[in-house]
C-alpha positions in Angstrom: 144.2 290.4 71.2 143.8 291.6 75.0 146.0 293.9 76.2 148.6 292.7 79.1 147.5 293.9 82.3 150.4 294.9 85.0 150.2 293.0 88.2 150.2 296.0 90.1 146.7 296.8 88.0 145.0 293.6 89.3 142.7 293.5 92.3 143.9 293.2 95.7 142.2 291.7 99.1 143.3 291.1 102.9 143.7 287.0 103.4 141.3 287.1 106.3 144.3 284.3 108.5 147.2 286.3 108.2 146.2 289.8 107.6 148.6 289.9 104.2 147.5 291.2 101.1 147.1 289.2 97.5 146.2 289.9 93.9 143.9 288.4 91.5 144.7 284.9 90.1 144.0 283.4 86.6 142.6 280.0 88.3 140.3 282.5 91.0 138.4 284.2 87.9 135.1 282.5 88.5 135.1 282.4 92.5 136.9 285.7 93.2 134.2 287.4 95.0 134.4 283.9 97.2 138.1 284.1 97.8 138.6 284.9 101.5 142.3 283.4 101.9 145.9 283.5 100.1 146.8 280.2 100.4 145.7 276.7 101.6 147.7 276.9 104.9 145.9 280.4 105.8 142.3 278.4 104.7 143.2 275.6 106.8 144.7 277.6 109.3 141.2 279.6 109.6 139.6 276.3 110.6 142.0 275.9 113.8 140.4 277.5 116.8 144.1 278.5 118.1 145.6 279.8 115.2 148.7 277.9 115.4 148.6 276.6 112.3 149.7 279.7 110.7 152.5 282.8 111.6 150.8 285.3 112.3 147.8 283.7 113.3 145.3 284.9 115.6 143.9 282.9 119.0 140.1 282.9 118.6 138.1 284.6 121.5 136.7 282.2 124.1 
């Protein structure tokens, strides 16, 4: 049986919308070196040029 991993052992990346870290998920296995944001707001947030969409969020340059 595989031994229970602690979530503070689990890898850890900057959502590229809001700047906040996350950790590893089950369902990301496959796709982790893919994952770029934390949540679907922040991934739809990304897509708004004004970053209103999301606290936090960042104007794009013009």
């Amino acid at each position: 049986m595989a031994r229970m991993r602690r979530k503070s052992d689990l890898p850890q990346k900057l959502c590229l919308t809001c700047g906040l870290p996350f950790r590893w998920r089950k369902k990301w296995e496959r796709d982790w070196d893919q994952v770029r944001y934390c949540s679907d707001r922040c991934r739809a947030g990304s897509k708004r040029k004004d970053g209103k969409g999301v606290p936090g969020g960042k104007a794009a340059p013009d």
